[in-house]
C-alpha positions in Angstrom: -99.2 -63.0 -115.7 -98.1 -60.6 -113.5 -96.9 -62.7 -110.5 -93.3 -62.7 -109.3 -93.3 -65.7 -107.7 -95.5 -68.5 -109.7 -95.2 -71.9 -107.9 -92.6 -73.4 -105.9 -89.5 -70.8 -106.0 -85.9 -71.3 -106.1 -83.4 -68.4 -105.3 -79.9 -69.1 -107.8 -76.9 -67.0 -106.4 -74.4 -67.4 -109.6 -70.4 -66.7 -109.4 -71.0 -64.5 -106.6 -66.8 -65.1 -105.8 -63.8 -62.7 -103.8 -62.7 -61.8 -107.4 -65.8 -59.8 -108.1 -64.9 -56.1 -108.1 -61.4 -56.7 -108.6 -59.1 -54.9 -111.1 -59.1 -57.0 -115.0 -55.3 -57.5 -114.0 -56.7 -59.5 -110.2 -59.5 -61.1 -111.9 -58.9 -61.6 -115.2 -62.0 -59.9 -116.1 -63.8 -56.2 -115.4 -66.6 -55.5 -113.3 -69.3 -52.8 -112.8 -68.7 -50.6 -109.7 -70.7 -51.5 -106.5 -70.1 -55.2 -105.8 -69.5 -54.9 -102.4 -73.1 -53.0 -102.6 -74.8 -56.3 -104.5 -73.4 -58.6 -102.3 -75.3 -57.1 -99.2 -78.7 -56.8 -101.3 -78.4 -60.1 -102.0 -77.5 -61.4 -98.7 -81.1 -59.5 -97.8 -82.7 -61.9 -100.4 -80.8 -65.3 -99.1 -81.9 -63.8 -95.3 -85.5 -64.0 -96.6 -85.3 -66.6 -98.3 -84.5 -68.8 -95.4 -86.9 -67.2 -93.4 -89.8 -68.5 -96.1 -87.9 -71.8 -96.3 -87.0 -71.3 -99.9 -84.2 -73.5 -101.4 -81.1 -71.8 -102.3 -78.7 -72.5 -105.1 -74.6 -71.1 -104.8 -72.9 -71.5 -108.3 -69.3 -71.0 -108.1 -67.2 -71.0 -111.6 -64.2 -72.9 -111.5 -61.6 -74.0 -113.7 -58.6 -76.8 -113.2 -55.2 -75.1 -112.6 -53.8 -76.6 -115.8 -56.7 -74.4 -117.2 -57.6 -77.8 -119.5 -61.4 -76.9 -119.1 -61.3 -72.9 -120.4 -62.3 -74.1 -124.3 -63.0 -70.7 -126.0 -63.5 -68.6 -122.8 -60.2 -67.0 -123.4 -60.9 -66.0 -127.0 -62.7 -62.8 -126.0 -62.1 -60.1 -123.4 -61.7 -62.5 -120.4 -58.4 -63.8 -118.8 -57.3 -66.5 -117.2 -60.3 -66.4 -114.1 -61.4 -68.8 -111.6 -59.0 -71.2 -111.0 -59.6 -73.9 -108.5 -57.5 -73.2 -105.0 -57.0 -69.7 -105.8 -58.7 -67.4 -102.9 -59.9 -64.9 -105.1 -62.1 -67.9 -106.2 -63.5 -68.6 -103.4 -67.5 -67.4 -102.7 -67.4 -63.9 -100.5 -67.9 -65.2 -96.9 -71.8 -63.2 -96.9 -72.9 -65.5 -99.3 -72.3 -69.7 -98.8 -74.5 -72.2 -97.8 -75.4 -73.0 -94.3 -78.2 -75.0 -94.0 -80.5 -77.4 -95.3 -81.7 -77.0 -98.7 -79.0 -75.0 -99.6 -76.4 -76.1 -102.1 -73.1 -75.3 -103.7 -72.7 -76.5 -107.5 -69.4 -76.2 -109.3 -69.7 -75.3 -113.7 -67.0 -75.1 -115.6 -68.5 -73.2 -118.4 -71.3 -70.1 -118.0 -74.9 -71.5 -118.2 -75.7 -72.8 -114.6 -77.4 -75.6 -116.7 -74.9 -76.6 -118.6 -72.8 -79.6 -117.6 -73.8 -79.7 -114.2 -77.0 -81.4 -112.2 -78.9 -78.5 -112.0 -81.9 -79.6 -113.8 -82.2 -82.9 -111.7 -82.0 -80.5 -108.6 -84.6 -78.5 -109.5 -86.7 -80.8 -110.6 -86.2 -82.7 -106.9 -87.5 -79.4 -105.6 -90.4 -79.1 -107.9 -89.2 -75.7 -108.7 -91.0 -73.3 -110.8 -89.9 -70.0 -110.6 -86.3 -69.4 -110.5 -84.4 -65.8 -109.3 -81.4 -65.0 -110.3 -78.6 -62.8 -108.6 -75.0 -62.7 -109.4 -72.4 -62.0 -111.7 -71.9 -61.0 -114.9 -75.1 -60.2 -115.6 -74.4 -60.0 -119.4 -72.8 -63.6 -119.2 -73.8 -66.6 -116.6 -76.6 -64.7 -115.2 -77.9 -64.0 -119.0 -76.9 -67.4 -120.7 -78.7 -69.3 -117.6 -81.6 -67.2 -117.5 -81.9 -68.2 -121.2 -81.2 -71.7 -120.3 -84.0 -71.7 -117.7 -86.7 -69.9 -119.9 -85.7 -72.9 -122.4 -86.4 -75.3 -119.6 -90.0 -73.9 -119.3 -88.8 -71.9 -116.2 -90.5 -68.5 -114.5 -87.5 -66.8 -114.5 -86.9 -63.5 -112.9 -83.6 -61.8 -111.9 -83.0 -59.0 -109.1 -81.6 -55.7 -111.4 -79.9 -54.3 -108.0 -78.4 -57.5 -107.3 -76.7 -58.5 -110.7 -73.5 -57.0 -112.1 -72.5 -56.7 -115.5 -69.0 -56.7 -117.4 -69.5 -53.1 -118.0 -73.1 -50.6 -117.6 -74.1 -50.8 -121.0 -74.1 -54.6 -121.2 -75.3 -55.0 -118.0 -78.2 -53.2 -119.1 -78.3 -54.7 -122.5 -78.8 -58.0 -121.5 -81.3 -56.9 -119.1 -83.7 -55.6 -122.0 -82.7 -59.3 -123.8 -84.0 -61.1 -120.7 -87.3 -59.2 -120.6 -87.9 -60.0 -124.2 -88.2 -63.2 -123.4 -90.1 -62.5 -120.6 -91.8 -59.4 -119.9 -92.3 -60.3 -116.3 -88.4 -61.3 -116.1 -86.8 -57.9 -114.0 -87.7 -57.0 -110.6 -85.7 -55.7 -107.8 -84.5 -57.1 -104.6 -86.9 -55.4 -102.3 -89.5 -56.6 -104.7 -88.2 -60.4 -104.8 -87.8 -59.8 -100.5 -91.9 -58.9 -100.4 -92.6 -61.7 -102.4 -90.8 -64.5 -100.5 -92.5 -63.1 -96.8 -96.0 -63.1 -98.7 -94.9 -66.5 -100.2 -93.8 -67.6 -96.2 -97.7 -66.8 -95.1 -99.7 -69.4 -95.9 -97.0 -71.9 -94.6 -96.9 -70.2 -91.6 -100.7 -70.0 -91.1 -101.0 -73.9 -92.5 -98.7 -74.6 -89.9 -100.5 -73.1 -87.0 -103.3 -73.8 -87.9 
């Protein structure tokens, strides 16, 4: 297996919020340099993937302002983050939905699978393959990539369009991800070929 796409493809955009590339005292956590960088590589890949009439998937993390829903996220490294109303948690303008099939799911916890209709979204959308963009790269992009390979999912994720806490987990989780699958990392301008050579035979079907 050597395919990027395999199937019916879904594009996942996870967390990608104002507070990305903020200071751990803004935020309430720390980011890898370049996010303004990631958020216009990734506005490539949701450009092509309209143009091929791939579904797209916005995740935003959000927490109540009496901050009842953190659990155990606050027992590590990360602050208070995300709170519901707050700009800063708001998704960067570049990247919201505006059209059809694209959608905006709120999570309260990390996994884009968990506690949230993901899986009966997909399955709507007979999706197969699954790329992922986003931040952190060594938390909700990581635990929902593990989620998805769980749910029997291609999953691959865009290396130049994910952002980690810091380099070296960034690049950590990355080598976890491929473990699990070796065809797993790929690039944006990779992911950006595949979706116009995916767009093809729908195009010729369609003249035809």
């Amino acid at each position: 297996m050597n395919e990027l796409i395999v199937g019916k493809p879904v594009l996942v955009v996870i967390d990608m919020q104002r507070s990305g590339g903020l200071s751990f005292a803004e935020a309430g956590m720390t980011t890898m340099p370049g996010f303004a960088d990631r958020v216009a590589r990734i506005r490539r890949m949701v450009d092509a993937a309209r143009a091929a009439s791939v579904p797209i998937i916005f995740f935003a993390e959000l927490h109540r302002p009496d901050h009842v829903d953190f659990g155990r996220e606050l027992d590590g490294d990360e602050d208070v983050h995300c709170v519901e109303g707050a700009r800063d948690t708001e998704l960067v303008e570049e990247l919201c939905p505006s059209g059809p099939r694209e959608y905006l799911i709120g999570k309260r916890r990390y996994s884009c699978f968990f506690g949230t209709d993901l899986l009966i979204l997909l399955r709507g959308l007979k999706a197969e393959t699954l790329i992922l963009a986003g931040e952190l790269t060594d938390v909700c992009v990581h635990y929902t990539f593990v989620d998805g390979h769980q749910h029997d999912y291609y999953m691959r994720v865009a290396t130049d369009c994910a952002g980690g806490s810091s380099q070296a987990r960034h690049e950590a989780s990355l080598d976890a991800m491929r473990y699990l699958q070796h065809e797993a990392l790929t690039t944006s301008g990779r992911v950006i070929e595949a979706l116009q050579a995916h767009a093809a035979p729908a195009a010729h079907r369609a003249s035809a």
